[in-house]
py3Dmol code that shows the C-alpha trace and the ligand (Angstrom):
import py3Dmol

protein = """\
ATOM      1  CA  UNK A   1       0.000   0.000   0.000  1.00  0.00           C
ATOM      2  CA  UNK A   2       1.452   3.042  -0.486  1.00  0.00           C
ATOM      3  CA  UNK A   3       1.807   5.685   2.544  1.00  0.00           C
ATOM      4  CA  UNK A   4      -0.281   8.669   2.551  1.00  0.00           C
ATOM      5  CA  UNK A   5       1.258  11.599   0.609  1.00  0.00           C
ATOM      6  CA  UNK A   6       2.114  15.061   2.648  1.00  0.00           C
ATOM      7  CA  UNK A   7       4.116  18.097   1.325  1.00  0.00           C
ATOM      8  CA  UNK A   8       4.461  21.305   2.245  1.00  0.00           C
ATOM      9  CA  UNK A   9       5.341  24.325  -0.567  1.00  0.00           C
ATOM     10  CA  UNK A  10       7.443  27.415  -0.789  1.00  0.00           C
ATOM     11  CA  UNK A  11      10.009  29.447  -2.588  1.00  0.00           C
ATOM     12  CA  UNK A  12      12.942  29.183  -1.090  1.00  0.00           C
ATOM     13  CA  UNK A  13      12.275  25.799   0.633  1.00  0.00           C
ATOM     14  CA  UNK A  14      15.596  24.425   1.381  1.00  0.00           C
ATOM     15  CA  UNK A  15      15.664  25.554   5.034  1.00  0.00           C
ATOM     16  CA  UNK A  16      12.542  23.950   5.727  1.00  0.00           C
ATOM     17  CA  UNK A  17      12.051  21.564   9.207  1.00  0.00           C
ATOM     18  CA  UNK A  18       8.589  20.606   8.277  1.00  0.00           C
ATOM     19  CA  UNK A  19       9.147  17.142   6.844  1.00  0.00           C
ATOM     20  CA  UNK A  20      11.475  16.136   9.701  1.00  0.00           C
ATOM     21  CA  UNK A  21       8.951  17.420  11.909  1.00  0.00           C
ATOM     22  CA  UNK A  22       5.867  15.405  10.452  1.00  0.00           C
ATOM     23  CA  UNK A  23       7.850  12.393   9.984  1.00  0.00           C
ATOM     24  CA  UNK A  24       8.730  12.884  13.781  1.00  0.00           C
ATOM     25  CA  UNK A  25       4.911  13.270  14.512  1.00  0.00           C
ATOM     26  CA  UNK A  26       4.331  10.095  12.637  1.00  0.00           C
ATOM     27  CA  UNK A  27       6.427   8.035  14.142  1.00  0.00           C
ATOM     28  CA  UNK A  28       5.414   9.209  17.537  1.00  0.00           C
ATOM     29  CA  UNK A  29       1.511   8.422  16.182  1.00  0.00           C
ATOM     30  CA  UNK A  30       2.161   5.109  14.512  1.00  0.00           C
ATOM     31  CA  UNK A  31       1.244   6.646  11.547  1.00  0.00           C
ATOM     32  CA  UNK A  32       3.164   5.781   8.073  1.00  0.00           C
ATOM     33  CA  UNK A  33       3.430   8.929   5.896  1.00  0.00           C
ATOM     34  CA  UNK A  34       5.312  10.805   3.076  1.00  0.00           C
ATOM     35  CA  UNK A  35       6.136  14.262   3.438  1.00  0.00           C
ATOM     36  CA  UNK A  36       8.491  16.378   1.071  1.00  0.00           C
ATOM     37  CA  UNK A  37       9.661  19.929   0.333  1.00  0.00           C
ATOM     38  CA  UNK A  38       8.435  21.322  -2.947  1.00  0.00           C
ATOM     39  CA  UNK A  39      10.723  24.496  -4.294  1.00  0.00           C
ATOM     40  CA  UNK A  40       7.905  26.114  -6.440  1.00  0.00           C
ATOM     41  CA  UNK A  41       7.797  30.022  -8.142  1.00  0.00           C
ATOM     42  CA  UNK A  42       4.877  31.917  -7.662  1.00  0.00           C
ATOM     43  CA  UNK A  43       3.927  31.204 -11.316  1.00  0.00           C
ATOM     44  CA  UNK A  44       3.790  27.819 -11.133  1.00  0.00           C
ATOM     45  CA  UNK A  45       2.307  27.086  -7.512  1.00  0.00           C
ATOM     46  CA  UNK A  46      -1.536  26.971  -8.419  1.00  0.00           C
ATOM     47  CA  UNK A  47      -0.559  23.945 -11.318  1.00  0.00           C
ATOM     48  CA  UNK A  48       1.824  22.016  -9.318  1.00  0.00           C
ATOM     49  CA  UNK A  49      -0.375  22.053  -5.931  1.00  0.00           C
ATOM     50  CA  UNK A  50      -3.455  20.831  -8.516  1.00  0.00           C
ATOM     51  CA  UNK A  51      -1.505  18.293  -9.679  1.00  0.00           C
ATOM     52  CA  UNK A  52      -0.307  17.353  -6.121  1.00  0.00           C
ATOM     53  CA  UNK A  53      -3.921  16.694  -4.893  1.00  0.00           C
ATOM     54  CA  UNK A  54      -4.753  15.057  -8.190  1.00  0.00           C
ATOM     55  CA  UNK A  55      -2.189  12.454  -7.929  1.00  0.00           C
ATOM     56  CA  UNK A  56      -3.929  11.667  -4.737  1.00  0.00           C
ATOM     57  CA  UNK A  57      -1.927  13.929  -1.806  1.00  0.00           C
ATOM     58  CA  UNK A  58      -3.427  14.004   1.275  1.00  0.00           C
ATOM     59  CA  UNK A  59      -2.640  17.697   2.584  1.00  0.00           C
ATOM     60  CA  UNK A  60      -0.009  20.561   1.922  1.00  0.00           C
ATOM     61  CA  UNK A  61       1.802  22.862   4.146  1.00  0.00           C
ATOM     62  CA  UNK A  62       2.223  26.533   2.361  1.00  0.00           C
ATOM     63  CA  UNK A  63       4.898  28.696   3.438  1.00  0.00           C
ATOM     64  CA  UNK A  64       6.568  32.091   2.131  1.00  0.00           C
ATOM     65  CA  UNK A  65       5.897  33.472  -0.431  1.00  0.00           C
ATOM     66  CA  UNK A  66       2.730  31.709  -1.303  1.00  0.00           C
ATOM     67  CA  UNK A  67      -0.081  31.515   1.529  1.00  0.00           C
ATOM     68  CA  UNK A  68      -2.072  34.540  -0.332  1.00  0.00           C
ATOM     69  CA  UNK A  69      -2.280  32.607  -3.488  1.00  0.00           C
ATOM     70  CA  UNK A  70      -2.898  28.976  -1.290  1.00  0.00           C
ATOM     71  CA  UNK A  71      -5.939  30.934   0.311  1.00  0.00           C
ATOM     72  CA  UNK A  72      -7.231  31.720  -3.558  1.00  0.00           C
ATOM     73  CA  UNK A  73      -7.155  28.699  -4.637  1.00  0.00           C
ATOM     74  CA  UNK A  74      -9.198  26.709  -2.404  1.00  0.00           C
ATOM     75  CA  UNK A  75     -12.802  25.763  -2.368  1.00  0.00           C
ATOM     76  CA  UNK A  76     -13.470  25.786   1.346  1.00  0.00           C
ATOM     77  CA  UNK A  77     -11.806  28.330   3.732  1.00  0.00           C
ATOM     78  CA  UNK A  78     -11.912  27.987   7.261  1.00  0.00           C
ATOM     79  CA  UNK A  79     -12.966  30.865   9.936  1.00  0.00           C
ATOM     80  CA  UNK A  80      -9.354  31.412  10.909  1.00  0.00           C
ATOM     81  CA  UNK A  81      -8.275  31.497   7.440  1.00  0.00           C
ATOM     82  CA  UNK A  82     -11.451  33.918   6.103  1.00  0.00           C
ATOM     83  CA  UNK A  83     -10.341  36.069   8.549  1.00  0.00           C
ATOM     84  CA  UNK A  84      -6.715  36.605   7.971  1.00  0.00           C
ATOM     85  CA  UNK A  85      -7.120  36.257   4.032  1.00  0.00           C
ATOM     86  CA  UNK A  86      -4.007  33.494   3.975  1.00  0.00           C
ATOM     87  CA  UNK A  87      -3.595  29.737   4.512  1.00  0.00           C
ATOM     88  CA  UNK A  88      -0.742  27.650   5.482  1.00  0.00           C
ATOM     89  CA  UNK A  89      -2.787  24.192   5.810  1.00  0.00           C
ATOM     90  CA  UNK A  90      -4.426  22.969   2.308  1.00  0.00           C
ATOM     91  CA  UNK A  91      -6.396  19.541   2.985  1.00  0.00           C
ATOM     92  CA  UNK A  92      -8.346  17.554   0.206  1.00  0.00           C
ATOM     93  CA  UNK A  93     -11.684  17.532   0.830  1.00  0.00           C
ATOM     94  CA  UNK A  94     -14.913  15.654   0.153  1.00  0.00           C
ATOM     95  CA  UNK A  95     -15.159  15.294  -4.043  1.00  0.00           C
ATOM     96  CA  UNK A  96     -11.661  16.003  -4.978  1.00  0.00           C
ATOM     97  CA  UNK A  97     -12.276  19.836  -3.302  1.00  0.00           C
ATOM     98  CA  UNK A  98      -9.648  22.067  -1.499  1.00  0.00           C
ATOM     99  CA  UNK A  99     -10.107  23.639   2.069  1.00  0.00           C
ATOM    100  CA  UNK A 100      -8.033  25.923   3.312  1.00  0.00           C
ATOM    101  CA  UNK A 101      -6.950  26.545   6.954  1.00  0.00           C
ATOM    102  CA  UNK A 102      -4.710  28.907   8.753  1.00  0.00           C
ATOM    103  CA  UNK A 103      -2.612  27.494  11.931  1.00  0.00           C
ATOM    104  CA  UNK A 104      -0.382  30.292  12.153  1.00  0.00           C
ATOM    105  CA  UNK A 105      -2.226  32.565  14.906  1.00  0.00           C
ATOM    106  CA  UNK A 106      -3.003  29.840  17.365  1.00  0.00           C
ATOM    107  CA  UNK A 107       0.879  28.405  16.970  1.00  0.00           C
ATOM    108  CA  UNK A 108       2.561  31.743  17.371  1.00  0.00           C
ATOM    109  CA  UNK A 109       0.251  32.417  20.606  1.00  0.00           C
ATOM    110  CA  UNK A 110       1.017  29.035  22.082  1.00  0.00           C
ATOM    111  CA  UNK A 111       4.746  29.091  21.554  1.00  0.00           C
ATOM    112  CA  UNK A 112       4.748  32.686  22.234  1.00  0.00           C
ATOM    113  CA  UNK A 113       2.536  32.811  25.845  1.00  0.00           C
ATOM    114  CA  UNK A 114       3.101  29.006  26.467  1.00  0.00           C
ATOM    115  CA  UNK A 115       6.304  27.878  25.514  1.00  0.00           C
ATOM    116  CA  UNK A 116       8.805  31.217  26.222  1.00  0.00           C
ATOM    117  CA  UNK A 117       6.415  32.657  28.856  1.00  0.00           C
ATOM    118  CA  UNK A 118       5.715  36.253  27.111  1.00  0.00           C
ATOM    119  CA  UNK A 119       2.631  38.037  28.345  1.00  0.00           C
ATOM    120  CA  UNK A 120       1.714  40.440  25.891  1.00  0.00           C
ATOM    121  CA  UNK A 121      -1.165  42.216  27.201  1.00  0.00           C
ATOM    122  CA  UNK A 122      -1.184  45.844  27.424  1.00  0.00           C
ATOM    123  CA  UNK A 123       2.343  45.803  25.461  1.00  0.00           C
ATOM    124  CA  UNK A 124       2.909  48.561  22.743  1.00  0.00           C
ATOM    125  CA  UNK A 125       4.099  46.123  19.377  1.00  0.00           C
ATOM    126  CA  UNK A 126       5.928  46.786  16.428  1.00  0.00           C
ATOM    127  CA  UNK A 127       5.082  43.692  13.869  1.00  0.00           C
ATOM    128  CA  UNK A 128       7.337  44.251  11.126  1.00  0.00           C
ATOM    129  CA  UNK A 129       6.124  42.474   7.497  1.00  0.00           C
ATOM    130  CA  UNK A 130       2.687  42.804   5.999  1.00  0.00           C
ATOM    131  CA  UNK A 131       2.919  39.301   4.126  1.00  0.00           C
ATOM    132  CA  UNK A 132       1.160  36.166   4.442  1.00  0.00           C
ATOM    133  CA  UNK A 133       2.775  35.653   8.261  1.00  0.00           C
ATOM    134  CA  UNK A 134       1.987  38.485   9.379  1.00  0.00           C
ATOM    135  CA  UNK A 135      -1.613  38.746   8.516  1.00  0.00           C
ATOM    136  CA  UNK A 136      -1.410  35.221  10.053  1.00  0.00           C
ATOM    137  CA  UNK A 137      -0.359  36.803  13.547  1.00  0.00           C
ATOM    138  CA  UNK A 138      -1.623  40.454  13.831  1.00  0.00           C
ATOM    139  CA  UNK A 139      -5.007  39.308  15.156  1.00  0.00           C
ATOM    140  CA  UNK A 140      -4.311  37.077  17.528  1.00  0.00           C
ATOM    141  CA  UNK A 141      -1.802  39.982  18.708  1.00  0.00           C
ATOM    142  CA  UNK A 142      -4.854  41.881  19.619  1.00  0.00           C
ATOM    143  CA  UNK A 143      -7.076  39.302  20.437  1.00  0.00           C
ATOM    144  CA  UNK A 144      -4.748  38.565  23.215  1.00  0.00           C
ATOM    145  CA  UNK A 145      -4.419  42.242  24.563  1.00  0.00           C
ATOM    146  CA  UNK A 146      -1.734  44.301  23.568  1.00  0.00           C
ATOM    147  CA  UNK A 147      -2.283  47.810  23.845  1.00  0.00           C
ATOM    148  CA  UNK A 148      -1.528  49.049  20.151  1.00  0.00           C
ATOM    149  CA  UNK A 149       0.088  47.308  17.105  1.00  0.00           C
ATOM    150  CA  UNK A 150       2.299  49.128  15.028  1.00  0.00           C
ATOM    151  CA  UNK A 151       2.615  47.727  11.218  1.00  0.00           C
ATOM    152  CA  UNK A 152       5.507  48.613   9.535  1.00  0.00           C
ATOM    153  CA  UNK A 153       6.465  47.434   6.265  1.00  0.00           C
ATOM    154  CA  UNK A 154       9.183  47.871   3.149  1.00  0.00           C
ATOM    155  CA  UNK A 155       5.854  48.417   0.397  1.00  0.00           C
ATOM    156  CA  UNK A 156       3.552  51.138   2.933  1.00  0.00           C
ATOM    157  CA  UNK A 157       0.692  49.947   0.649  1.00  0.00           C
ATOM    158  CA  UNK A 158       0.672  46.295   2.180  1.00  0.00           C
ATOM    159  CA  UNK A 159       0.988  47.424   5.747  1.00  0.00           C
ATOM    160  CA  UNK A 160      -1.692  50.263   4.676  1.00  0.00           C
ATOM    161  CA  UNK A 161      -4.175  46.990   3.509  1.00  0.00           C
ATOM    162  CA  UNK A 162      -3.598  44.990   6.990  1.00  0.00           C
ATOM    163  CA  UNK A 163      -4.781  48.129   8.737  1.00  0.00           C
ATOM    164  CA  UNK A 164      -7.547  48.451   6.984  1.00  0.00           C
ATOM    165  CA  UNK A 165      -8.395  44.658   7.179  1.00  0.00           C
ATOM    166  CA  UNK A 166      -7.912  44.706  11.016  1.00  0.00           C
ATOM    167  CA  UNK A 167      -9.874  48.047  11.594  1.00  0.00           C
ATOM    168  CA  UNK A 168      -9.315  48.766  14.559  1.00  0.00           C
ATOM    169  CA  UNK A 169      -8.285  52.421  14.285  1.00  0.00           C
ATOM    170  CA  UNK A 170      -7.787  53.244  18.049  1.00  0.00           C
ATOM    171  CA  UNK A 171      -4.716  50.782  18.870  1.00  0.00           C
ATOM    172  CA  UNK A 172      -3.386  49.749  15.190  1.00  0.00           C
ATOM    173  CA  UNK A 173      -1.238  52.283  13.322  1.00  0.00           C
ATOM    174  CA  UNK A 174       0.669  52.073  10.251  1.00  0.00           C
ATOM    175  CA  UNK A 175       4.563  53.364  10.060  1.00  0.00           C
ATOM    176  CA  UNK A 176       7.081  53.674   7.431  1.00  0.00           C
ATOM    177  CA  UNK A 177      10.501  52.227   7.832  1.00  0.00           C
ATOM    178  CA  UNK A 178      12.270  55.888   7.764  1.00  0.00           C
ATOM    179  CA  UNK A 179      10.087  56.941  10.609  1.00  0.00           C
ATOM    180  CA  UNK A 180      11.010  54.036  13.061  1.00  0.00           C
ATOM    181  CA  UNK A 181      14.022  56.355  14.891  1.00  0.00           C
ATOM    182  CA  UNK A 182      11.859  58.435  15.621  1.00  0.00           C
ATOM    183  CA  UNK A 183       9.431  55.903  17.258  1.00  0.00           C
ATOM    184  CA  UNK A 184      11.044  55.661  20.681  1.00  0.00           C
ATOM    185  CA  UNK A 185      11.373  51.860  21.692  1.00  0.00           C
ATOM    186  CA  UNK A 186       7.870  49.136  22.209  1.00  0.00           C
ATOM    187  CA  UNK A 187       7.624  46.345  24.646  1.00  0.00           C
ATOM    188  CA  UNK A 188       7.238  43.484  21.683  1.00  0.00           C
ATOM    189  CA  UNK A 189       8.946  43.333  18.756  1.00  0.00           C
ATOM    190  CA  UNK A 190       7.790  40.635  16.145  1.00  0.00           C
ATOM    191  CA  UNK A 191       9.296  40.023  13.116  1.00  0.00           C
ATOM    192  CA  UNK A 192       7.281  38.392  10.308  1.00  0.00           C
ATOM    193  CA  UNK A 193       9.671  39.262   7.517  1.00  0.00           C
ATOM    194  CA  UNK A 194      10.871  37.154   5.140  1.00  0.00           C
ATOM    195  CA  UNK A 195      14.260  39.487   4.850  1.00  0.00           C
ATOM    196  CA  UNK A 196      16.584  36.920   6.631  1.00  0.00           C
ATOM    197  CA  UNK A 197      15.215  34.082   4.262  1.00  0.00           C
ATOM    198  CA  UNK A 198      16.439  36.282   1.427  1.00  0.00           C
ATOM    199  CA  UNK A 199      19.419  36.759   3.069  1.00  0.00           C
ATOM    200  CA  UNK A 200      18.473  40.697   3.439  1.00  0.00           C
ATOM    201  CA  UNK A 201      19.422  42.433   6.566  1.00  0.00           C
ATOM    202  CA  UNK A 202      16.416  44.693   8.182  1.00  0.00           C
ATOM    203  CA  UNK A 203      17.460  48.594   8.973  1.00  0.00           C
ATOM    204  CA  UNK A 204      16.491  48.533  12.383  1.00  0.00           C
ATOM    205  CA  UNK A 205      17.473  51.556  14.760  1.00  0.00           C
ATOM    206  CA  UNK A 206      18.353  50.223  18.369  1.00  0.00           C
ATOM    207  CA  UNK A 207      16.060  52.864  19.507  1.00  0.00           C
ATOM    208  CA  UNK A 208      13.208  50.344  18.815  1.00  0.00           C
ATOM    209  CA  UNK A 209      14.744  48.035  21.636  1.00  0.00           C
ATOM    210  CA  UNK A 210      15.256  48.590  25.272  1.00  0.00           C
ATOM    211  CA  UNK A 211      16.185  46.214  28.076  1.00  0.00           C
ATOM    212  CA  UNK A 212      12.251  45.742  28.357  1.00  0.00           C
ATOM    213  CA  UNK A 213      11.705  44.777  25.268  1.00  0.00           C
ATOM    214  CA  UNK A 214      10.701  41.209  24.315  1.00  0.00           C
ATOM    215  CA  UNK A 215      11.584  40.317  20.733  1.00  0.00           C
ATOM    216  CA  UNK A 216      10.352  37.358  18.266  1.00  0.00           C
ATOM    217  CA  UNK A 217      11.018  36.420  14.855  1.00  0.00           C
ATOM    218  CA  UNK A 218       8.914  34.315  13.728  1.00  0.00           C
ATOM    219  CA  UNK A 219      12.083  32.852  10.984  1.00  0.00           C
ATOM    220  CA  UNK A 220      13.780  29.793  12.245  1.00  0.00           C
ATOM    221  CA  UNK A 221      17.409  28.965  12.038  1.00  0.00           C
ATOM    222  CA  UNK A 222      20.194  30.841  10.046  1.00  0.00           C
ATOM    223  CA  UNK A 223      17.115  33.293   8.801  1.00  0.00           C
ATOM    224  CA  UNK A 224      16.470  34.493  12.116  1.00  0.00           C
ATOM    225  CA  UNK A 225      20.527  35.459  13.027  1.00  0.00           C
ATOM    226  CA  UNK A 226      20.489  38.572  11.970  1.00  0.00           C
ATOM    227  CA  UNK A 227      17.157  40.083  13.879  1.00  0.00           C
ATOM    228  CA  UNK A 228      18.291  37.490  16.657  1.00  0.00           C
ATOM    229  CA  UNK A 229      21.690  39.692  16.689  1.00  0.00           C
ATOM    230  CA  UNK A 230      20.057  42.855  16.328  1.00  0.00           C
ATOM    231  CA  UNK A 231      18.135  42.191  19.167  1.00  0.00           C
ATOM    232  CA  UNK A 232      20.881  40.964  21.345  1.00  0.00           C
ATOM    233  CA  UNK A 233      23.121  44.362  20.030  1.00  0.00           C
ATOM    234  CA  UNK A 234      19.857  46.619  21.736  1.00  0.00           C
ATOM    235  CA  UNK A 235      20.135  44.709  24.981  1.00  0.00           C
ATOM    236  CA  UNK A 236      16.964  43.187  24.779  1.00  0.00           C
ATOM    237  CA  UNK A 237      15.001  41.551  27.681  1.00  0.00           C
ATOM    238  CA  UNK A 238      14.210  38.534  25.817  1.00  0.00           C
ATOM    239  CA  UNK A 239      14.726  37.064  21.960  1.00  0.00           C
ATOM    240  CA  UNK A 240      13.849  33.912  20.279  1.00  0.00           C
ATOM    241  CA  UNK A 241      12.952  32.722  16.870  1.00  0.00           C
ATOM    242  CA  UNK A 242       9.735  30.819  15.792  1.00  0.00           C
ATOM    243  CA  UNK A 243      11.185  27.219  15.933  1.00  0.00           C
ATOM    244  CA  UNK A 244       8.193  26.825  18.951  1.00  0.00           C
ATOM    245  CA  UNK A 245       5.629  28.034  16.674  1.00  0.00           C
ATOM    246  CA  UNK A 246       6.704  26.039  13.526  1.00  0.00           C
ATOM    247  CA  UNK A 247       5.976  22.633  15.873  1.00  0.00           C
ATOM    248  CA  UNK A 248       2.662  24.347  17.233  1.00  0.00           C
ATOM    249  CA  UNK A 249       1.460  25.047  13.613  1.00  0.00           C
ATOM    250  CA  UNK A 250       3.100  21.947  12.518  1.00  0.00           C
ATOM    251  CA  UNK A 251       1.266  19.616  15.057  1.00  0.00           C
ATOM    252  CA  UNK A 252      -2.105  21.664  14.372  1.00  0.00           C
ATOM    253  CA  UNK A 253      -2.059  20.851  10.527  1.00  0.00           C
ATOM    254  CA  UNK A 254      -1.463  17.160  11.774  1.00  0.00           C
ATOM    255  CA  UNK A 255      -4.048  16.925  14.471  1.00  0.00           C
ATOM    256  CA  UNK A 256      -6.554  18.086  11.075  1.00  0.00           C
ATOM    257  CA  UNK A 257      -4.892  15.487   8.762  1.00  0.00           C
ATOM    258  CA  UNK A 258      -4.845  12.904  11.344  1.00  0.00           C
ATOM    259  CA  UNK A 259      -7.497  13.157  14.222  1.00  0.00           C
ATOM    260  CA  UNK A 260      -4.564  12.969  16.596  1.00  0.00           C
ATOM    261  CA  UNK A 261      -2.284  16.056  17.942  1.00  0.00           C
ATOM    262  CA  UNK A 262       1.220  15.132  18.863  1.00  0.00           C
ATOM    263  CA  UNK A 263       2.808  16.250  21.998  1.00  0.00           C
ATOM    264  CA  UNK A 264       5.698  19.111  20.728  1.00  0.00           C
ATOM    265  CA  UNK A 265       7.826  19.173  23.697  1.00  0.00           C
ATOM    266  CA  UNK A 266      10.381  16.377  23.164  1.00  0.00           C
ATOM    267  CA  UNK A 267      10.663  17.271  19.759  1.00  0.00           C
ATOM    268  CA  UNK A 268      11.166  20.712  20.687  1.00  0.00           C
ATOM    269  CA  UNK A 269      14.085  20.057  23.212  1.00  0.00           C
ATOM    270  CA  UNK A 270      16.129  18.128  20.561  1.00  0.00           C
ATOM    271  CA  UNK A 271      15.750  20.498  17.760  1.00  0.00           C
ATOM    272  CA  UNK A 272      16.824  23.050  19.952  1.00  0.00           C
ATOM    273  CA  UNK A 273      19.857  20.768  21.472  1.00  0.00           C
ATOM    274  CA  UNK A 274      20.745  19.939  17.984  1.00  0.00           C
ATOM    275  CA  UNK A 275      20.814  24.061  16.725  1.00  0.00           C
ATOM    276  CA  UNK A 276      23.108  24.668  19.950  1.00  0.00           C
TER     277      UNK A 276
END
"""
ligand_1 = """\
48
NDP
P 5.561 36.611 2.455
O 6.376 36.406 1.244
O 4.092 36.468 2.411
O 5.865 38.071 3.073
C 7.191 38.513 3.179
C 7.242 39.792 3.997
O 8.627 40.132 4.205
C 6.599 40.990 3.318
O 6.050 41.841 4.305
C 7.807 41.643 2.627
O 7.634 43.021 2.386
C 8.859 41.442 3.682
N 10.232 41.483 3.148
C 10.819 40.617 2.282
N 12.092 40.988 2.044
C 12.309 42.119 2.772
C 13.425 42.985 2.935
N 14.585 42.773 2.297
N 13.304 44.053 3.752
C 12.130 44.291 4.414
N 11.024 43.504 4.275
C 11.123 42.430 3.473
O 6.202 35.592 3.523
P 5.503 35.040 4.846
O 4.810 36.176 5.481
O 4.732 33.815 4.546
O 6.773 34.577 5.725
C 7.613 35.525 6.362
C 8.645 34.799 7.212
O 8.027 34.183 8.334
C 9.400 33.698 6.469
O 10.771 33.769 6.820
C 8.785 32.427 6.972
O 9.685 31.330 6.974
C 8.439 32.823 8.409
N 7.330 32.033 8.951
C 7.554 31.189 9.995
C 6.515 30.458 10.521
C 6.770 29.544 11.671
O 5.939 28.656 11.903
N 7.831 29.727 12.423
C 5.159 30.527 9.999
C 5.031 31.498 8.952
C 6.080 32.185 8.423
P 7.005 43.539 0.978
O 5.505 43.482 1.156
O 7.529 44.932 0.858
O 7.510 42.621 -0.098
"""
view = py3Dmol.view(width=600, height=400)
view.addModel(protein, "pdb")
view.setStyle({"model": 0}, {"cartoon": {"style": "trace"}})
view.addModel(ligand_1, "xyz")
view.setStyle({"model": 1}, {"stick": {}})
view.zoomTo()
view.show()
């Protein structure tokens, strides 16, 4: 019989954990599955996902730079993904249809609040990135309190669209990158950029940061050193990267795939042993 077919889809891909990390869940679930990394340009992503779920796979992770276009294509779209206008979870549904789903929010809450212990209530936030990610996060931000959110991003327009998506004038404001030393320093610092993917370093003024300041890049890996250094430069309080919250979202496409969530913990301890 041949095992059930998993993949998950991006542009760069290279870097990614997911298919150690399902394989991981899979094992720890008894479960027998494939799951590989698909490199894929924007232009071809709608064809090759099709022709993924016509030759019979079970469910697709979407990462950077395509969880706008992974949202468009499906024929079902799930509350949490409606409302952020992105999906990272694509599952094949009943009569050879597409739902989409969006894990990001509830894994970057539980890693964030759960895992490394960061209250954000009532904290002033800069989320830096307008893109798939960061639409994925920004409402959970507020669901869970803080006191304003501050959008910045390289294209204004994109940050200028999340606003207006969110609207929720009083505590979420929009800022251009050449305003930010002028900004005085914020509490939370999240970074949904894809810059250090790209190998781009972010112009950050160390104003932003002050030995209060929490900071969290939602990147894993090499792609999070530079903010990770940044942060470390401005004296931060506290920085980590989003290895926690790729397991959370990870084990939350799984738990939809599989009726079963795995427990992230162990998995989380070795990753993090092995990136020492
Ligand atoms: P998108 O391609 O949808 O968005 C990319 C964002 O990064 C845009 O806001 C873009 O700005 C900005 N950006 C890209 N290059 C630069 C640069 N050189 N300088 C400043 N801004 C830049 O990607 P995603 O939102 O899907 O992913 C963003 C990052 O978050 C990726 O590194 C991804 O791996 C990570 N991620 C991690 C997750 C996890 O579970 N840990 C989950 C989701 C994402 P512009 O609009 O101007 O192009």
């Amino acid at each position: 019989m041949t095992a059930l077919q998993f993949a998950v889809f991006g542009h760069p891909i290279g870097h990614s954990l997911s298919p150690r990390i399902h394989q991981a869940f899979a094992r720890q679930c008894g479960i027998e599955l494939e799951y590989r990394a698909v490199d894929v340009t924007a232009e071809n992503f709608e064809s090759v996902v099709r022709g993924f779920f016509e030759g019979g796979g079970r469910g697709a992770n979407v990462t950077s730079p395509h969880k706008a276009a992974a949202f468009g294509l499906a024929d079902e779209r799930s509350a949490a993904s409606t409302r952020v206008g992105t999906a990272n979870v694509l599952s094949r549904a009943a009569a050879g249809r597409l739902a989409a789903h969006n894990t990001d929010g509830d894994g970057f809450m539980r890693d964030l609040a759960e895992r490394q212990g960061i209250d954000v209530h009532g904290q002033d936030t800069l989320l830096l990135g307008a893109g798939g990610a960061a639409r994925g996060v920004a409402w959970h931000l507020l669901d869970a309190g803080v006191r304003t959110l501050t959008i910045v991003n390289r294209s204004p327009a994109a940050a200028a669209a999340l606003s207006d998506a969110i609207d929720e004038p009083a505590e979420v404001h929009v800022c251009c990158w050449d305003e930010l030393s002028t900004r005085g320093s914020y509490d939370l610092i999240v970074n949904a950029t894809s810059a250090g993917l790209l190998g781009a370093t972010l112009p950050l003024p160390l104003s932003l940061a002050g030995p209060g300041t929490a900071c969290y890049d939602l990147s894993y890996g090499e792609a999070a050193g530079g903010f990770l250094r940044w942060a470390s430069s401005a004296g931060v309080r506290y920085a980590c990267d989003g290895l926690g919250m790729l397991l959370e979202t990870a084990a939350d496409a799984f738990a939809l795939w599989h009726g079963r969530r795995p427990d992230t913990d162990e998995l989380y301890r070795a990753l993090r042993a092995q990136a020492a």
